[in-house]
C-alpha positions in Angstrom: 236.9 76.9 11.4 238.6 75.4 14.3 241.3 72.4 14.1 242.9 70.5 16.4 245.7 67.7 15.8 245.3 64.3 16.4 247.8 61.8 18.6 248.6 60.6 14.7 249.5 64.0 14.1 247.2 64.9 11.2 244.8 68.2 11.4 240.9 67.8 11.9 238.5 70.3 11.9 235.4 70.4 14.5 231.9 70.6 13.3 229.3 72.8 14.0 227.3 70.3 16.9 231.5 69.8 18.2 231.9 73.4 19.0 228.8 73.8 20.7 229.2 71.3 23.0 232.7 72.4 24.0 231.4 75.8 24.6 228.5 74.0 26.8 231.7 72.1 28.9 233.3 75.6 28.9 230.4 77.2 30.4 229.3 74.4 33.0 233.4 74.6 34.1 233.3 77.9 34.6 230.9 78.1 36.8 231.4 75.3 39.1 231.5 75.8 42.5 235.5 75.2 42.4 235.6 78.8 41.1 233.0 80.3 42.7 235.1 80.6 45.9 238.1 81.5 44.3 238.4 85.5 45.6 238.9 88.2 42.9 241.2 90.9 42.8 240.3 93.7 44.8 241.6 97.3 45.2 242.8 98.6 48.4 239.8 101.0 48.7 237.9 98.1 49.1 237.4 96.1 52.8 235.6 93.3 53.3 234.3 91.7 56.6 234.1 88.4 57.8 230.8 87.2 58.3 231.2 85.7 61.8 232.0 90.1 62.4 229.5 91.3 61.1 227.2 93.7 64.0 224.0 93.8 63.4 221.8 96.7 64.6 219.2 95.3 66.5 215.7 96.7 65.5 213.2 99.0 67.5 214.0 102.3 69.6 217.0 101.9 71.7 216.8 102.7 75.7 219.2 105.4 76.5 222.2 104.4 78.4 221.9 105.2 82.0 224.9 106.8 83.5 226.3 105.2 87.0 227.1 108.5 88.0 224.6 111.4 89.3 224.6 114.5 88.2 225.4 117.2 90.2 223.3 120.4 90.7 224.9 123.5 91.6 222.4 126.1 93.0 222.9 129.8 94.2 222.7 130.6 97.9 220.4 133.3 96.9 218.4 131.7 94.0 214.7 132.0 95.1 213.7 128.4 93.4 214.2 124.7 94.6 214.4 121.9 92.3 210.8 121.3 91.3 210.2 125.3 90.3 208.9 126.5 93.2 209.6 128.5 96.0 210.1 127.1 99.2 208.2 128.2 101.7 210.0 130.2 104.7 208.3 131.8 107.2 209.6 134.8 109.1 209.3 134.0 113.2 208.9 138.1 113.7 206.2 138.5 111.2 204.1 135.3 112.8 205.0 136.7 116.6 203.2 140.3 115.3 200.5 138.3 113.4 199.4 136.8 116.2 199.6 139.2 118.8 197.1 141.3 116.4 194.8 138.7 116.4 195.4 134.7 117.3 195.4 132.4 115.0 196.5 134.5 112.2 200.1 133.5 112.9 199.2 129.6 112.8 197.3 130.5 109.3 200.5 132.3 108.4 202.5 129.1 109.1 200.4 127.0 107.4 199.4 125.4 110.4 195.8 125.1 109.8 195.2 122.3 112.0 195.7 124.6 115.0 193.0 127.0 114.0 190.3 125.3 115.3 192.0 124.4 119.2 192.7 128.4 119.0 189.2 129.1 118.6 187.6 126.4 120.5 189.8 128.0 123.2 189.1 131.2 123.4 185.4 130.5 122.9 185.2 128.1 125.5 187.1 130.4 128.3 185.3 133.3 127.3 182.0 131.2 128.0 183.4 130.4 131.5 184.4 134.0 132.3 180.8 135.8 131.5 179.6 132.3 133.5 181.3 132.8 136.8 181.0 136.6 136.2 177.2 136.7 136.0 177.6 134.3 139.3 180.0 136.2 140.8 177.7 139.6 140.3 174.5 138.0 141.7 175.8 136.5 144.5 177.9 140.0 145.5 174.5 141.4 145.6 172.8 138.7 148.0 175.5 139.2 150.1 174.9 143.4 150.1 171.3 143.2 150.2 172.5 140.6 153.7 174.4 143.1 155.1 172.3 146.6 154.7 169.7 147.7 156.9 166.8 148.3 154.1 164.0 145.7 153.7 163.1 146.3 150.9 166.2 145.4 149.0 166.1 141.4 149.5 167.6 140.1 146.2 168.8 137.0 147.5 165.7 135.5 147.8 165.9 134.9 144.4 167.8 132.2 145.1 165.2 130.0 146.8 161.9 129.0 145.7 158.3 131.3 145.9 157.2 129.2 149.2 160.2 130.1 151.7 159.6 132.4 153.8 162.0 135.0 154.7 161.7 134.5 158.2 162.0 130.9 158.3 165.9 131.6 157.4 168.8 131.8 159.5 170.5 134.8 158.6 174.2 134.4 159.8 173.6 131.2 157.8 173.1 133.0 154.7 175.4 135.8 155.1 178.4 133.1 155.5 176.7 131.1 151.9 176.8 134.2 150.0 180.2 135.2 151.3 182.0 131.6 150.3 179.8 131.6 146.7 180.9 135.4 145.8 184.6 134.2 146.9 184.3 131.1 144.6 182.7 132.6 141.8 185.1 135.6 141.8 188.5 133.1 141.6 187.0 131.1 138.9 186.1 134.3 137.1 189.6 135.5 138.0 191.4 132.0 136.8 189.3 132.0 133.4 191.0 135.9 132.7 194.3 134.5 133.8 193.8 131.0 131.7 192.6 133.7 128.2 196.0 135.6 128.6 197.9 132.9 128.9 196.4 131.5 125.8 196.9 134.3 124.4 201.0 134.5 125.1 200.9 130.6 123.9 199.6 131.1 120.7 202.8 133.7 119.8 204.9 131.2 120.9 203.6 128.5 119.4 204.0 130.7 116.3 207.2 131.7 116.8 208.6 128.6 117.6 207.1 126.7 114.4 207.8 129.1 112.3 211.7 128.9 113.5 211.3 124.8 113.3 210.0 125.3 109.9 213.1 124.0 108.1 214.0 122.1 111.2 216.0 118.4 110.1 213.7 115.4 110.7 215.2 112.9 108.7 215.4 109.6 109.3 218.9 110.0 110.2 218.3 111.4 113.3 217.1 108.4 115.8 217.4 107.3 118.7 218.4 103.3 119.3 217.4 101.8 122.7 218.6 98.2 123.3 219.0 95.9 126.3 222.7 95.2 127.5 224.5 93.2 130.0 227.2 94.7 132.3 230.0 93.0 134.4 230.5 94.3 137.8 233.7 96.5 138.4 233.9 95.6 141.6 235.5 92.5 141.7 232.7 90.4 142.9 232.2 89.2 138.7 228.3 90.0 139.1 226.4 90.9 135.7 223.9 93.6 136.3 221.3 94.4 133.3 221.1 97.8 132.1 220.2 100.0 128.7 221.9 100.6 125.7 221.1 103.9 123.5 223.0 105.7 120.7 221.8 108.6 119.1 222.5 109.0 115.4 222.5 112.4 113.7 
């Protein structure tokens, strides 16, 4: 039983109801907020953090830092492979001069140059038509002009050249002779420039592969340019003129 003394200084004892409500006022006391923010004795293996501190991770996949810096690729002189896997292509100017002097056109295929194919053939075609043309010309007029010259009637070939109704004798012979001379000389050059323009086509198509397979890897960037721009100049010559000229810098 619990006792307290009074101010008279006599003991009283507490009744049941008396204790229960002074453990009620003990209780609410306790926890009040007063104590509630009174900190507890921690150990030193314990830290805590302010709540203004605190990081929080921010949710969803993070995007991955991006360095300022490139990275630098280091490749062998001799390693066969560029950057994406595959092998550069690097045509050999020898093996395209020989290609195409066995037969042109292969050394534009073997350049990759497939465009060109077509102008090869077209060319050749087309002066090959004009040769067997002026040829055939050429060959029938050379035999008017014999058939002119010799003393045998029979052989008259260059009446072919004018319709069933002429007659032979109607013609002036020194007339014709002089026709079929000039046609077989005109005939004969064209044939004779249409050989000269196949060889020369021929000679142009190994250069053309040699030379593009040598500017294969040739540097056309636009770093290479050439800048053209108006200017004004002052006359040295004492007279203080201004003349108008042109400005250009090349940049490689």
């Amino acid at each position: 039983m619990t006792s307290y003394r009074n101010t008279a200084g006599n003991h009283a004892q507490c009744t049941l109801p008396e204790r229960a409500l002074i453990l009620l006022l003990c209780l609410c006391f306790i926890s009040s907020p007063i104590f509630s923010n009174i900190p507890l004795a921690q150990s030193d293996s314990t830290v805590n953090l302010d709540a203004e501190l605190l990081v929080r991770e921010p949710l969803g996949p993070q995007p991955a830092e991006s360095d300022s810096i490139a990275p630098t690729v280091v490749q062998a002189d001799d390693y066969p492979y560029g950057l994406d896997g595959k092998i550069p292509f690097n045509p050999s100017p020898q093996r395209a001069v020989w290609l195409s002097a066995l037969c042109p056109g292969l050394g534009q295929i073997y350049n990759r140059r497939y465009w060109k194919l077509p102008i090869v053939i077209g060319g050749f075609m087309g002066l090959g038509y004009a040769t067997n043309w002026n040829n055939n010309q050429y060959q029938d007029y050379m035999q008017g002009y014999r058939d002119l010259l010799d003393s045998d009637p029979q052989t008259k070939s260059y009446m072919d050249f004018f319709p069933s109704t002429v007659d032979e004798s109607s013609l002036d012979k020194q007339w014709l002779e002089r026709t079929f001379k000039n046609k077989k000389d005109y005939f004969r050059r064209n044939r004779d420039l249409c050989i000269i323009c196949v060889v020369a086509l021929y000679l142009l198509c190994m250069v053309d592969a040699y030379v593009d397979a040598s500017m294969s890897h040739f540097d056309i960037s636009p770093n290479l340019s050439l800048d053209l721009s108006p200017a004004m100049l002052r006359d040295q010559g004492g007279r203080g003129g201004t003349a108008f000229g042109l400005n250009w810098a090349l940049t490689f």
